[in-house]
C-alpha positions, 0 to 999 in steps of 0.5 A: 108147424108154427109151434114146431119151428118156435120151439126149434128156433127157441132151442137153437136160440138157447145154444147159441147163448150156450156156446157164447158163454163157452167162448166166453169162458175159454177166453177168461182161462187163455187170459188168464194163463197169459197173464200168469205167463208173463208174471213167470216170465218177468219174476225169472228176468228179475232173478236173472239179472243183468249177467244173463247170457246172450242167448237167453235175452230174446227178441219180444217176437220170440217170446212166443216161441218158448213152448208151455210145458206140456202134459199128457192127459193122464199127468193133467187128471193125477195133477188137478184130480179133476176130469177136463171141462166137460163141453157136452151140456154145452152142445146142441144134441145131435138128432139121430141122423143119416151120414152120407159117405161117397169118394169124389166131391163131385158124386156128393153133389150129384147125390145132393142134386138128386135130394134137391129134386126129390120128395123129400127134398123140401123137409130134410135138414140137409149139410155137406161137409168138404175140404178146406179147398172146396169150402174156403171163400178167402181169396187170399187162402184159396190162391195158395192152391195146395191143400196142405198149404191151404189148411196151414193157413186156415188154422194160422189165421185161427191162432191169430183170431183167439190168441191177443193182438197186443201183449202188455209190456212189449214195445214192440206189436205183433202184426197178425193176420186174421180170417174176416170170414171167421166170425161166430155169429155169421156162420150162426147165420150160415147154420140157420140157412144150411139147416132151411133149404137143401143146398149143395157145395156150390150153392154154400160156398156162394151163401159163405161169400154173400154172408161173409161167412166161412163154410167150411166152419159154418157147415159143422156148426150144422151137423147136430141138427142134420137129418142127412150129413154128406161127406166124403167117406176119408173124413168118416173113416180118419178117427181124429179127423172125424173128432175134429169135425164133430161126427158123432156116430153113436146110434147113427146110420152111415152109408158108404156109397162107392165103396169097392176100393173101401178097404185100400182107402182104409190101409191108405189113410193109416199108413204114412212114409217119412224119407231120409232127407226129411229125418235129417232135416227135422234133426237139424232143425230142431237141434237148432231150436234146442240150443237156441232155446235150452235156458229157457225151456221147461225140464220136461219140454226139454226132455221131450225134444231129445227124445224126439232128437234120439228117435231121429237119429235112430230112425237115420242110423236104420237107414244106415245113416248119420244125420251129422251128416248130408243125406244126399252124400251118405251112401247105403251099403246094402240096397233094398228092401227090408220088413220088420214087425213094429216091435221088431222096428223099435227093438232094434231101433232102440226106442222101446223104452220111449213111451210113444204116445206121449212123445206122439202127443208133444209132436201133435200138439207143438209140431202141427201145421206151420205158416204158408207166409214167408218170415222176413225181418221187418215182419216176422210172424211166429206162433210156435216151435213149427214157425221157428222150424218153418224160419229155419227152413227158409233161410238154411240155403242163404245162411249156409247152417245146413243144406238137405236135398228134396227139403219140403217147403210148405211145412216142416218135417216133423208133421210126416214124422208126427203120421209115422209116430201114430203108425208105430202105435199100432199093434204088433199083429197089424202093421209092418214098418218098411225099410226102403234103402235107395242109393243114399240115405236122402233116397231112403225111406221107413214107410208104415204098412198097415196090415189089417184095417179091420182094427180102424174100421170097428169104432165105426161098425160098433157105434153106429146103428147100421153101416151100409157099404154099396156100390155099382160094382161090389164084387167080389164081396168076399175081402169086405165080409172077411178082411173088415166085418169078421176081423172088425168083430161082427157076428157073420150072421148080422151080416147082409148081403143084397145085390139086384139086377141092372136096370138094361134090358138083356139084348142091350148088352153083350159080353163075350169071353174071347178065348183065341185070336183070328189066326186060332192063337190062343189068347192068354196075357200072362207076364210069361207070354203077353210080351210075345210078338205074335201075342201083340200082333194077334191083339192088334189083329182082334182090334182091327176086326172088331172097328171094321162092326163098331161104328162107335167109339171103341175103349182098350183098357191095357194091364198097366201103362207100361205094357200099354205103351209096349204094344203101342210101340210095337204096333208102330214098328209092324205098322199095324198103327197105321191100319188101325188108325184108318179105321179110328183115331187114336188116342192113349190116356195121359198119366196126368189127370188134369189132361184126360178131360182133352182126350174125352171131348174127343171119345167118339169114333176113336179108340183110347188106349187105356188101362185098368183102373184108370181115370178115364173110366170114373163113369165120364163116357155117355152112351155113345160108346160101341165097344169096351175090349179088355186085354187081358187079366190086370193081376197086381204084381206079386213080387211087391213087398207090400202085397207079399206082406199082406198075402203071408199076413192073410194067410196066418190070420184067416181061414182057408176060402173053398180050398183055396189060400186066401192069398191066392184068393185076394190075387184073384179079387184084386184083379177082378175087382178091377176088371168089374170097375171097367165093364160097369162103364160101358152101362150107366143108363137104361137106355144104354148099348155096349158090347164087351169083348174079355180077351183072355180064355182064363176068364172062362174058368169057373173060379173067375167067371164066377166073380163077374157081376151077376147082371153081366155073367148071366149074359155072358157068351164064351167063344173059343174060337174068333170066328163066332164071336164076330158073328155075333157081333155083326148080327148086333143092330145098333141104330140106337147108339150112335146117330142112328147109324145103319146096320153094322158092316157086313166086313168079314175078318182080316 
């Protein structure tokens, strides 16, 4: 073991220097090239001489803000003939390794806890990779609270950090800002000590502040050398942000765990919507930065900006818009919502003959992420087109140039223009662009609508050695295996399925299909009916009934928050309100998040109005729950543009499932994928009791009884009339589940 840890430790001693002198290297050539810089920069001031226009006598600030003239990949290899330095002899090799993939930060630090306690836990090189929100130890960053504004300045501080603090020839300084968690040998250190004991996000954000090192960065400095690396599965699945974080999934194993939304997380990430005020604004802006700058920019550079600046204005005039003018005054003709194939998109747009990549290259590199401080005149700091757009921003409302309604404040809009210019390079067959025209052009949106997420899920799949998608609730199964597997190219047979038991005894659980209210109303909540009075009211009566044998709490999950709070206030107008809450005290889930822990102190003995796929079902209730009611069948609305895109798309490009249409079928999925979400809440343990009552009669149909979860369907009861299914709920003896409660109550129906 002694032999085994030196030469471990002589290996990483030995990729320290590696990386050292990589540094090291990459400091000379940024010397270097600044060096020549300022050589042009001085050769062109001498041969202009003392006539040179106002605008080109810039401010020592502002020398940073003309842009170095940019190359794609392709140009740099046909100029020097040579391939970019290769770093990879330079980097630790990364040991075949396990990548942990799960939602939420909080269920990754159940799994590590879960590690932490295991046998294992001692001799596994465990890391947990997270946000910049959950790892940064800066107060003066972490203060900023949002997200992007957090990142914005984590890489400020970077360009800060590596570029020079003084620049010969200048009389006058910079000040810049730079991390003092940011240095390379403590988060070395941060390394060695993730890599010796297991530890979790808490417990590495408490070794970054002790070793004044930052986490976030020091954790990727682990990875190579990881057995287990734990992340959040939107950083796997994001191709450059797994780049940039250093994943390499090259003969790896990757386990997706809560994957049953894996396929909407996907479409999500690669799709991106730019608005109409934002168009105009990023236009202003940046015709500002041109005009300012024309002299002195590079032919090329130059070039790229008025492509970018036609894009735009095409992208306005689609809207039915002209960026000369103030969005929020231009009103839209024709309201509405049009879908266009991406070619379509760029035909009609007349930017087909702009090479978009590069033009997406320019924005990427030259329009990322802008400082979260404000510019002021005593300290203005720059780094780049983004600031300059960023200072413009800030002033445009004082200085009258230009005024833009809803004009996003944290950075400048050319980083939601960079997202849908990535879009557009998809291919035709996989994406639709959405024109959203609202009211004016300001309301207005073009929105990317990623189609088929197979196309981004395949590096994943042919890289690694196995992908493992898992989860509580998986079915239906059917849109993973063909909507991501087979579209992705894996051979149906490579392809297997396991799904077990659960681990409750049968008599704990009882599941019942209701099919007809007390008064024998047959109980079907489709739009055409569940608006119906004497529906709500049959609902209300089931309720009733059912408090009178659950002495516990009771959770009510609704189709949609709208039609939650149309039975609420109908319950309220008949006063079937009132004779509910003698029985138990209400509550209604809050749409804000940050308010749904309140109403959860609270959860026993109480009724919550919920809805599917809410929050308040992420696994937060304990045992102590009597019942869980589901009203209805939460099929999404079919009339959404979207999901009317993504039926026709399905219907052309995969085969017909058991004679059904597979638009009908990802209907059907999608309603019971969220109808399984929320019964598999009321059992998490194995010593947990719940009934679940189904008020619907469809769910008795083989079609969607079938995608029940096997534990629950082959426990399933169907009562067509309510009479026996309350019978059996009374025979339910409960003591276990709530205080050790007496026999349920003898009640009868109302």
């Amino acid at each position: 073991e002694q032999i085994r840890r030196k030469k471990r430790e002589e290996r990483l001693e030995k990729i320290r220097q590696n990386v050292q002198l990589k540094y090291a290297a990459k400091r000379k050539r940024c010397e270097e090239d600044e060096a020549k810089r300022l050589l042009q920069l001085s050769k062109e001031a001498l041969s202009q001489g003392a006539g040179e226009d106002a605008l080109d006598q810039l401010d020592h600030n502002e020398e940073e803000l003309i842009l170095a003239e940019y190359e794609s990949d392709d140009e740099k290899k046909v100029v020097s003939g040579l391939e970019e330095d290769d770093d990879d002899d330079l980097e630790e090799e990364h040991v075949t390794k396990i990548y942990y993939c799960s939602r939420t930060h909080s269920q990754l630090s159940q799994f590590v806890r879960e590690v932490q306690k295991s046998p294992f836990g001692k001799d596994t090189r465990l890391v947990t990779l997270g946000s910049r929100q959950n790892l940064c130890v800066n107060e003066e960053v972490r203060r900023l609270g949002a997200l992007q504004l957090i990142n914005d300045r984590c890489m400020e501080m970077q360009k800060n950090k590596h570029g020079k603090n003084e620049n010969e020839g200048k009389k006058r300084r910079v000040s810049r800002t730079v991390c003092p968690f940011y240095s390379f040998e403590q988060m070395q250190f941060l390394r060695d000590e993730v890599l010796v004991e297991v530890k979790d996000i808490e417990q590495l954000v408490s070794l970054g502040r002790e070793a004044k090192a930052c986490p976030y960065y020091g954790s990727r400095f682990a990875i190579p050398a990881a057995q287990l690396v734990v992340l959040p599965y939107q950083m796997l699945l994001h191709e450059p942000t797994r780049n940039a974080a250093g994943i390499k999934l090259k003969d790896q194993v990757v386990i997706i765990d809560e994957a049953h939304n894996l396929i909407d997380t996907i479409t999500c990430i690669h799709s991106a919507e730019v608005s109409g005020s934002q168009l105009c604004c990023a236009h202003s802006q940046l015709s500002q930065y041109m005009e300012r700058y024309r002299k002195r920019l590079k032919a090329k550079n130059l070039m790229y900006i008025k492509q970018i600046l036609y894009l735009l204005e095409q992208f306005v005039a689609m809207l039915g818009g002209n960026v000369n003018q103030n969005p929020g005054c231009q009103a839209v003709s024709q309201t509405g919502t049009v879908l266009k194939s991406i070619n379509d998109f760029l035909f009609q747009s007349q930017i087909d003959n702009i090479n978009l990549f590069k033009l997406f290259g320019f924005v990427e590199r030259y329009g990322g992420p802008a400082s979260a401080v404000k510019t002021n005149k005593e300290n203005q700091k720059v780094a780049g087109l983004q600031d300059f757009l960023l200072t413009l921003q800030q002033g445009s409302d004082k200085e009258g140039e230009f005024r833009h309604p809803l004009l996003l404040r944290a950075a400048s809009p050319l980083m939601q223009i960079e997202g849908f210019l990535s879009a557009l390079t998809n291919a035709n067959q996989d994406g639709r662009v959405i024109l959203n025209k609202q009211g004016t052009v300001a309301q207005s949106s073009l929105k990317f609508l990623l189609l088929n997420p197979a196309v981004h899920f395949a590096k994943v799949v042919e890289e690694c050695r196995a992908v493992i998608i898992a989860g509580g609730t998986m079915q239906p199964v059917a849109d993973f295996r063909e909507q991501l597997l087979c579209c992705a190219g894996v051979d149906p047979a490579r392809v297997v399925e396991f799904s077990c038991g659960h681990v409750i005894p049968p008599e704990n659980i009882l599941p019942i299909i209701l099919c007809s209210g007390p008064s024998n109303q047959q109980l079907e909540f489709t739009y055409q009916t569940r608006d119906l009075p004497q529906m709500m009211d049959e609902t209300g009566r089931i309720l009733c009934n059912l408090c009178n044998v659950i002495p516990g709490g009771v959770v009510c999950f609704f189709p949609s928050y709208e039609y939650e709070k149309q039975v609420y206030g109908h319950w309220e107008k008949t006063g079937l309100l009132s004779r509910l809450a003698a029985r138990k005290k209400i509550f209604q889930e809050p749409k804000k998040a940050n308010q749904v822990e309140q109403v959860l102190v609270e959860y026993a003995k109480c009724i919550k109005l919920s809805r599917y796929g809410n929050a308040a079902k992420e696994g937060t209730f304990n045992k102590e729950k009597g019942c869980v009611i589901m009203v209805g069948m939460p099929y999404p609305n079919i009339k959404s543009p979207e999901l009317q895109e993504k039926m026709t798309w399905l219907d052309k490009t995969m085969p017909r499932a058991g004679g059904q249409a597979p638009s009908r079928v990802l209907i059907e999925n999608l309603c019971m994928k969220a109808v399984n979400q929320s019964i598999g809440r009321a059992i998490r343990h194995q010593k947990d009791f719940a009934s679940i009552v189904l008020l619907d009669h469809r769910y008795a149909r083989p079609a969607i009884f079938n995608k029940l979860p096997q534990w629950i369907r082959e426990r399933t009861q169907v009562k067509a009339a309510f009479g026996s299914a309350f019978a059996e709920l009374r025979k339910v003896r409960t003591p276990c589940i709530l205080c050790h409660c007496s026999p349920l109550s003898s009640s009868g129906p109302l």
